[in-house]
Each structure stands twice: as C-alpha cells, then as structure tokens.
N, CA, C and O atoms as CSV, one atom per row, in Angstrom:
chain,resi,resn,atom,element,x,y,z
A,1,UNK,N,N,0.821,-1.190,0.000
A,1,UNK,CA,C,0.000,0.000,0.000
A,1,UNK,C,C,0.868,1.258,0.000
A,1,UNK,O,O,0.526,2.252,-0.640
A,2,UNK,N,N,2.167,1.205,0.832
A,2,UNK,CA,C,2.574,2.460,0.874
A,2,UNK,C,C,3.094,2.985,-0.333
A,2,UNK,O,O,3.040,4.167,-0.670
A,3,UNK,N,N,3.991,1.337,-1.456
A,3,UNK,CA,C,4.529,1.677,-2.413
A,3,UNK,C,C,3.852,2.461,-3.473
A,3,UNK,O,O,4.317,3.374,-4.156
A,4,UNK,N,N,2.425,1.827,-3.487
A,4,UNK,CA,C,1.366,2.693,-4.188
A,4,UNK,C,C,1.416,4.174,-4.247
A,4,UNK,O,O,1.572,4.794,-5.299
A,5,UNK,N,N,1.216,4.958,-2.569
A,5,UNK,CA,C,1.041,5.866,-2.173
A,5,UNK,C,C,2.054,6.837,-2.927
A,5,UNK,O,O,1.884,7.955,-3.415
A,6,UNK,N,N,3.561,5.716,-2.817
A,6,UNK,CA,C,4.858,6.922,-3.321
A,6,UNK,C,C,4.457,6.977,-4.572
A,6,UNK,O,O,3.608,7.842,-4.786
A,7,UNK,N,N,4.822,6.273,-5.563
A,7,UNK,CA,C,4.624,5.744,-6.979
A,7,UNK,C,C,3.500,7.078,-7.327
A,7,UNK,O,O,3.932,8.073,-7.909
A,8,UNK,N,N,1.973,6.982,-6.892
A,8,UNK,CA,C,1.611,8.013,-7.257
A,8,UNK,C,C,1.784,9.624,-7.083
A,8,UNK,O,O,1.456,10.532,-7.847
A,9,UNK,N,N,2.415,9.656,-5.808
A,9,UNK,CA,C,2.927,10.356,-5.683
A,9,UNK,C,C,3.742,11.062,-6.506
A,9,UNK,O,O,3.527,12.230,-6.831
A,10,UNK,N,N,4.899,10.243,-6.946
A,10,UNK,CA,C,5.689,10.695,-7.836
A,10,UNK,C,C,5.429,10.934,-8.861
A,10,UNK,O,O,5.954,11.899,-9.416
A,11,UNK,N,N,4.285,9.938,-9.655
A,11,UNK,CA,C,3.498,10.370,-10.705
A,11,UNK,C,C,3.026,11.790,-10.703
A,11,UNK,O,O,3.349,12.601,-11.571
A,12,UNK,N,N,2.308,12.029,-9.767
A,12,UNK,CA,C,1.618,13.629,-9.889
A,12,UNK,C,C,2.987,14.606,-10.135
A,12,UNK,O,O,3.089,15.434,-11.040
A,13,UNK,N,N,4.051,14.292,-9.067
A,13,UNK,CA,C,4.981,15.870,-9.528
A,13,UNK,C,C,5.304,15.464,-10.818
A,13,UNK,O,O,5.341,16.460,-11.540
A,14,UNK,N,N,5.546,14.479,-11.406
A,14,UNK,CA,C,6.752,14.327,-12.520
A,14,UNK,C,C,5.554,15.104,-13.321
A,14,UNK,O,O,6.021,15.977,-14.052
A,15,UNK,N,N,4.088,15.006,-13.368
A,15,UNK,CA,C,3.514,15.765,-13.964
A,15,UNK,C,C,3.625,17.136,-14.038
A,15,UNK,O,O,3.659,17.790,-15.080
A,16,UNK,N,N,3.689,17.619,-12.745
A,16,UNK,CA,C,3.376,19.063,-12.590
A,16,UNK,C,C,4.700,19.900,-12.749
A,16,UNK,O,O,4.749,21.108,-12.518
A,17,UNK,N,N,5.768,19.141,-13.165
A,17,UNK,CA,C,6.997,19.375,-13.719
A,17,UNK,C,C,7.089,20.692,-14.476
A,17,UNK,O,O,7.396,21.867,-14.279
A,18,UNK,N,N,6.538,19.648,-15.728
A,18,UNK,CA,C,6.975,20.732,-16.779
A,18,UNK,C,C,5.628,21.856,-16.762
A,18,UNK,O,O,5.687,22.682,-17.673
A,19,UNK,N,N,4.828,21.936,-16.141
A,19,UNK,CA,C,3.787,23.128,-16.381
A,19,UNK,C,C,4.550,24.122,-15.379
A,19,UNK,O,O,4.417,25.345,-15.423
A,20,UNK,N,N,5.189,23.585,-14.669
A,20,UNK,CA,C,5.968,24.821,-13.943
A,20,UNK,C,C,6.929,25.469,-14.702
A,20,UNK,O,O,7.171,26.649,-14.449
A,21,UNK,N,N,7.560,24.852,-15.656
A,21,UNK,CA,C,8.539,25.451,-16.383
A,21,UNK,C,C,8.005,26.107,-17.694
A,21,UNK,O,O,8.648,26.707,-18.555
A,22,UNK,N,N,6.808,25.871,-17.638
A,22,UNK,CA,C,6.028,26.442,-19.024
A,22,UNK,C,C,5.423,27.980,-18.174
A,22,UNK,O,O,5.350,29.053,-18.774
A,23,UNK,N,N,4.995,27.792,-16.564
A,23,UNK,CA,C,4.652,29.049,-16.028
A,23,UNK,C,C,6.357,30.093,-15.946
A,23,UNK,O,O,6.606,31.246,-16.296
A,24,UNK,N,N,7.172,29.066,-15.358
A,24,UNK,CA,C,8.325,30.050,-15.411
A,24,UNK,C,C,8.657,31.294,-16.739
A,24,UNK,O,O,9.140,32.423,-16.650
A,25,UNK,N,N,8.252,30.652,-17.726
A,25,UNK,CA,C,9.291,30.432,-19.382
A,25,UNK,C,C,8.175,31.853,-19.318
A,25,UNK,O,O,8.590,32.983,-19.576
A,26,UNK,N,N,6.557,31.543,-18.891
A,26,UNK,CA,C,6.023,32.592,-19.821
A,26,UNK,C,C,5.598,33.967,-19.011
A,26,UNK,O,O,5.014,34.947,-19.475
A,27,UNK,N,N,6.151,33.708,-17.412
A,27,UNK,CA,C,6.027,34.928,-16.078
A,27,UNK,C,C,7.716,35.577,-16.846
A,27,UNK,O,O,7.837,36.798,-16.746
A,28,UNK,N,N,9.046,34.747,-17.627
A,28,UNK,CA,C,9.819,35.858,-17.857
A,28,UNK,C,C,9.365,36.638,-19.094
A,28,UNK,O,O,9.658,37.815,-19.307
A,29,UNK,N,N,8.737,35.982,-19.764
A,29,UNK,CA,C,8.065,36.626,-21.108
A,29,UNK,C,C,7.279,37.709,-20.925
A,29,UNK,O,O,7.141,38.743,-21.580
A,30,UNK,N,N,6.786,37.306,-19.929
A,30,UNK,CA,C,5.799,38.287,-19.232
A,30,UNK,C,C,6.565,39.526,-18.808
A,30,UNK,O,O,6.035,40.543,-19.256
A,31,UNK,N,N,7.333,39.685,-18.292
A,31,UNK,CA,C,8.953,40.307,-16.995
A,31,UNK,C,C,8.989,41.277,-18.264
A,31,UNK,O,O,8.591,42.438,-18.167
A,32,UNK,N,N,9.598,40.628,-19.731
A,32,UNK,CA,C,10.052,41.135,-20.851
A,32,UNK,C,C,9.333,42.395,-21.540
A,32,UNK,O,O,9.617,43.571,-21.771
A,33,UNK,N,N,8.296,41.559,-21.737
A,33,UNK,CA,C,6.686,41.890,-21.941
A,33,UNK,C,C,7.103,43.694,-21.560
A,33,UNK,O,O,7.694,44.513,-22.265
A,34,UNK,N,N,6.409,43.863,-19.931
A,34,UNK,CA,C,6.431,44.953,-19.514
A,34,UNK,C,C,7.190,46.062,-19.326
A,34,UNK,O,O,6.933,47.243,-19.095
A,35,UNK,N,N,8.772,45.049,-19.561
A,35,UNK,CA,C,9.694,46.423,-19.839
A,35,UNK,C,C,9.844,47.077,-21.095
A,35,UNK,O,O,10.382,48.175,-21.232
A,36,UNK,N,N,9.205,46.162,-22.305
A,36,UNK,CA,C,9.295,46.867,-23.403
A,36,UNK,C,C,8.050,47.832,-23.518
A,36,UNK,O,O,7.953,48.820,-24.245
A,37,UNK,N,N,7.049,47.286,-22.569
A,37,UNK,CA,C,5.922,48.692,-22.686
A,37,UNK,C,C,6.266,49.579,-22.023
A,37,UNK,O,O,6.073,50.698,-22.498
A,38,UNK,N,N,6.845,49.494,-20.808
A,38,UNK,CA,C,7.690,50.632,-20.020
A,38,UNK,C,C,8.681,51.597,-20.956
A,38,UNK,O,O,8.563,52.815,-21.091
A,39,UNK,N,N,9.566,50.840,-21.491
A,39,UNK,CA,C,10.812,51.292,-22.599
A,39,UNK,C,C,10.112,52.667,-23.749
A,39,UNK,O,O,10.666,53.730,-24.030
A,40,UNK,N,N,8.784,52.173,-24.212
A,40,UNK,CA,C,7.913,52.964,-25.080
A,40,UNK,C,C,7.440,54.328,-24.328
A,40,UNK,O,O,6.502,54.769,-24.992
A,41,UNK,N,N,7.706,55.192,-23.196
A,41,UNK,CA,C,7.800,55.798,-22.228
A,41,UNK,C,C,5.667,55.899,-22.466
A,41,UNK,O,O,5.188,56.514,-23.418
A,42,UNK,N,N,5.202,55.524,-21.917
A,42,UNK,CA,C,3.131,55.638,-22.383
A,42,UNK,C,C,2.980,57.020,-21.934
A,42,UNK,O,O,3.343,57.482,-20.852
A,43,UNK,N,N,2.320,57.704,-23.026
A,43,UNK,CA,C,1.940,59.270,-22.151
A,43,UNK,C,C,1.318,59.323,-20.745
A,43,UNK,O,O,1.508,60.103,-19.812
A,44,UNK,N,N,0.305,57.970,-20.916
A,44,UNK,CA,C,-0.397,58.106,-19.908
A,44,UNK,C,C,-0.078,57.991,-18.820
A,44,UNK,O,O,0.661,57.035,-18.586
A,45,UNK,N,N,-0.421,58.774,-17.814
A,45,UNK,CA,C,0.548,58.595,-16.611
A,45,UNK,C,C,-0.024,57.295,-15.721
A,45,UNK,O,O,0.696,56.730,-14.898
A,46,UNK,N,N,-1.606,56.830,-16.025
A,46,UNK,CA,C,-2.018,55.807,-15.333
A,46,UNK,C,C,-1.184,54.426,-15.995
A,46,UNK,O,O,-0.923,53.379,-15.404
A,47,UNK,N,N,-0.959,54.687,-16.997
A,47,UNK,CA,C,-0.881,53.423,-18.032
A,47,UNK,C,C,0.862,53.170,-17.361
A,47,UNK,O,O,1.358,52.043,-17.354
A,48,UNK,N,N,1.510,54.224,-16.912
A,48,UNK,CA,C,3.171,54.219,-16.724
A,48,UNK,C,C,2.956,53.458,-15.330
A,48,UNK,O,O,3.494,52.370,-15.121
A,49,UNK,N,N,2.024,54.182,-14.258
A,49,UNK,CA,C,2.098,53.766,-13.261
A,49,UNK,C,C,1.767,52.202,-13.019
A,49,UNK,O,O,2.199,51.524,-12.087
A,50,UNK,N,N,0.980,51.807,-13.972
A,50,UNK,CA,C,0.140,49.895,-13.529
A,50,UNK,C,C,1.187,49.749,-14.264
A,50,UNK,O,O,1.901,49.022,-13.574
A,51,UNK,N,N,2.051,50.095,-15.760
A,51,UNK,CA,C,3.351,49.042,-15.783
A,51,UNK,C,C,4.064,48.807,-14.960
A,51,UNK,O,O,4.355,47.667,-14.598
A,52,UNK,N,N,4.713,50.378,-14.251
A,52,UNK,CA,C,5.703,49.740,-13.074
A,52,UNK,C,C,5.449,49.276,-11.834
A,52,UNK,O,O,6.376,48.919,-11.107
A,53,UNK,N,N,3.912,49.215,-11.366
A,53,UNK,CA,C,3.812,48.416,-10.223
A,53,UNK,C,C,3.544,47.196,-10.850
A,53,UNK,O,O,3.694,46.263,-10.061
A,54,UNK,N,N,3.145,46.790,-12.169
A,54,UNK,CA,C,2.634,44.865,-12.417
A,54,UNK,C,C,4.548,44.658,-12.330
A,54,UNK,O,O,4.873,44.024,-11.325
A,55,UNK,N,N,5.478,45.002,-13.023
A,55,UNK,CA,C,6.229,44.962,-13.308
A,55,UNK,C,C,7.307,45.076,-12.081
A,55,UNK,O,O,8.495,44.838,-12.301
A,56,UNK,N,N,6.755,45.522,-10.528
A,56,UNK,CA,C,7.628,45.514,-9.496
A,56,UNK,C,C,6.538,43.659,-8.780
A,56,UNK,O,O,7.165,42.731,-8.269
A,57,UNK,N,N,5.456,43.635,-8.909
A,57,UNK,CA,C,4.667,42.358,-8.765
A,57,UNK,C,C,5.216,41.168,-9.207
A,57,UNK,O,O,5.438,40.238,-8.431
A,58,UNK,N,N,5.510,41.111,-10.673
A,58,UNK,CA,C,5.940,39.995,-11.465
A,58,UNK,C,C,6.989,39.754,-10.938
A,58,UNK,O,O,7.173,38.663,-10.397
A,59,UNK,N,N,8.045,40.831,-10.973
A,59,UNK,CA,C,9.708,40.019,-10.768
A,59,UNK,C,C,9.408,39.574,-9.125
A,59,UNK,O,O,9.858,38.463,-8.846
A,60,UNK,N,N,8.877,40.122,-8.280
A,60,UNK,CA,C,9.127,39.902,-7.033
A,60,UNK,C,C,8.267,38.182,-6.940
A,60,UNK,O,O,8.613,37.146,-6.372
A,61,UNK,N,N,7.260,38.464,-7.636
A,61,UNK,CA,C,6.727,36.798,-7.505
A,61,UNK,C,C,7.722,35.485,-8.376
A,61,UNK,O,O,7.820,34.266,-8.238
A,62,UNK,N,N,8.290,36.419,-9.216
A,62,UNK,CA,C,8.968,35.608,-9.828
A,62,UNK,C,C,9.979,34.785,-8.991
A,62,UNK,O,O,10.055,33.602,-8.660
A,63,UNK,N,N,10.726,35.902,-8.785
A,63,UNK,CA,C,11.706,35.832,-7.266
A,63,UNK,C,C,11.238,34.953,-6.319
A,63,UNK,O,O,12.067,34.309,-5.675
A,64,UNK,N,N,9.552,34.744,-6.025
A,64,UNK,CA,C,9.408,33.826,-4.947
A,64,UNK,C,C,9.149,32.594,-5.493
A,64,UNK,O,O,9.034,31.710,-4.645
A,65,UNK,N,N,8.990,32.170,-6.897
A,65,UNK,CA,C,8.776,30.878,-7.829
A,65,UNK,C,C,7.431,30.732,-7.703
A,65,UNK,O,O,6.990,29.588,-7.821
A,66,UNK,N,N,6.401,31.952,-7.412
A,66,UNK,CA,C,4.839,31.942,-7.612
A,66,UNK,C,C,4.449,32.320,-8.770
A,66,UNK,O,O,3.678,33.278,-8.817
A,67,UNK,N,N,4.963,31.538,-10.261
A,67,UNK,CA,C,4.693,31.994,-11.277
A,67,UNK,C,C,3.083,32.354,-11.419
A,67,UNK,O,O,2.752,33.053,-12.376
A,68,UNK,N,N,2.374,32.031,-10.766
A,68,UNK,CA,C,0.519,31.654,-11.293
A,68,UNK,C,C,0.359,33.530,-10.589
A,68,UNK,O,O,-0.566,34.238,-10.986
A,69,UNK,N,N,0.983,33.846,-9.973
A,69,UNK,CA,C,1.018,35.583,-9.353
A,69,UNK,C,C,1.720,36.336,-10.269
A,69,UNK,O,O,1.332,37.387,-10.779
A,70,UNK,N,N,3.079,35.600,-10.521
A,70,UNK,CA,C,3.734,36.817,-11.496
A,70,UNK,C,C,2.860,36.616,-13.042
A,70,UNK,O,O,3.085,37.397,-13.966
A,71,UNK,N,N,2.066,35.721,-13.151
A,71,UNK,CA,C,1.023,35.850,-14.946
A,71,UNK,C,C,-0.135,37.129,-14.415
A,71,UNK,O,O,-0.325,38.145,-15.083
A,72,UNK,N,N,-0.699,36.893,-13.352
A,72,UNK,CA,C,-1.622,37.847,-12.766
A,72,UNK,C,C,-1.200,39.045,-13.349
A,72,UNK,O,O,-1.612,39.678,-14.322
A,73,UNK,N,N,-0.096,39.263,-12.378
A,73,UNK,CA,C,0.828,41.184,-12.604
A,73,UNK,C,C,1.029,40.961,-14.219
A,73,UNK,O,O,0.801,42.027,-14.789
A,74,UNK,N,N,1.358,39.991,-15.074
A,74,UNK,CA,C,1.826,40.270,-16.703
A,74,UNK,C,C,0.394,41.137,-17.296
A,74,UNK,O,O,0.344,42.279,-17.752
A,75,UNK,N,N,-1.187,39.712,-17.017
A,75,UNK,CA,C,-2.300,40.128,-17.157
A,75,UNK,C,C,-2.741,41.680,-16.653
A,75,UNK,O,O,-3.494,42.475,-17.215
A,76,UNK,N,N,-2.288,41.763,-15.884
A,76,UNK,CA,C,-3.011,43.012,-15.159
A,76,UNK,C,C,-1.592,44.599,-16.335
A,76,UNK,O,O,-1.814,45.746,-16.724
A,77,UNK,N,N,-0.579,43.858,-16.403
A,77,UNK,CA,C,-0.392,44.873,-17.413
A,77,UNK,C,C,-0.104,45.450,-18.817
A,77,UNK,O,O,0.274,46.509,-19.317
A,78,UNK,N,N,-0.586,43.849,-19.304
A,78,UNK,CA,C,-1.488,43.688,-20.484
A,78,UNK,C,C,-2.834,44.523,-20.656
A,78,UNK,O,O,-3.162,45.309,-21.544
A,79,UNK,N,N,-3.559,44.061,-19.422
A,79,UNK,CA,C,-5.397,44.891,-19.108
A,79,UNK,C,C,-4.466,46.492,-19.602
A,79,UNK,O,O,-4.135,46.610,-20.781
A,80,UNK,N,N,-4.195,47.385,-18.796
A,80,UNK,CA,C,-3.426,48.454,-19.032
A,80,UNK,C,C,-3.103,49.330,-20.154
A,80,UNK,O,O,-3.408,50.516,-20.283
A,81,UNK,N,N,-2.399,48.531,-21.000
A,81,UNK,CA,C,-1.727,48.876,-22.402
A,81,UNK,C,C,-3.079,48.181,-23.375
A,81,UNK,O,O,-3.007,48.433,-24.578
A,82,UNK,N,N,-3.943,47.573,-23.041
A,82,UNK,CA,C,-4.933,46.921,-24.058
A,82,UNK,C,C,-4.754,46.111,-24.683
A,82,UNK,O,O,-5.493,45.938,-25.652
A,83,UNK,N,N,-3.411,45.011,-24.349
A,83,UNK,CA,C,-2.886,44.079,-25.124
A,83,UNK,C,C,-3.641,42.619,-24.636
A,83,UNK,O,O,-3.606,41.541,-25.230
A,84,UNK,N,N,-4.339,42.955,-23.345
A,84,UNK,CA,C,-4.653,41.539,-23.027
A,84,UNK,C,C,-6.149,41.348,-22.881
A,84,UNK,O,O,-6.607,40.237,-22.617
C-alpha cells in the first residue's frame, strides 16, 4: 500500500513538472513583456504607473517561484496597455 502511495505520488509531480517550467518560461516573457511597454515611455501617466507596479509584482513573484502571481501582474499589465 505504501509503495502505491509513493509511486503516485511521484506520478503527480513528474507531472506538474513541466507546467511549472512552461509558467516560469512565460512569467519571464511576461517580466520582458512589460519592460518593453515601459521602454515605449506611455503618455499616460495611469498606463506608466500599472506598468511599473505589475512589473515591481511579477519580478518579485517571480523571485518567490509563484509563477501563477507573477502571470496575474503580466495580465493586469497587459489589461493596461490593451494588449490583453
């Protein structure tokens, strides 16, 4: 019974593997994402301000390996610029 227990066990992470590295790959895309809308200096001063706070959000979640938070902050400054 217990061998069961591991076995599936191990089954589930070896799954949840690579979707972590598919959240990593696309929270830096994301990272990228916002500095090139930042880089474009936006007149708007609301539109400057939600880049650089999604964009202080993302890296810091990134930093904590909570990719499913740093897509949030990408989304939220996508919503922003009208890209998402």
């Amino acid at each position: 019974m217990l061998i069961r227990t591991v076995l599936a066990t191990a089954f589930v992470v070896v799954l949840a593997v690579p979707a972590l590295a598919d959240d990593a790959a696309d929270c830096t895309a994301g990272i990228d994402f916002i500095k090139a809308e930042i880089a474009k200096n936006p007149a708007d001063a609301k539109v400057a301000a939600a880049l650089n706070e999604a964009l202080s959000d993302a890296e810091r979640e990134a930093g904590e390996k909570q990719y499913d938070e740093c897509l949030e902050a990408v989304q939220e400054a996508k919503d922003a610029v009208g890209a998402g």
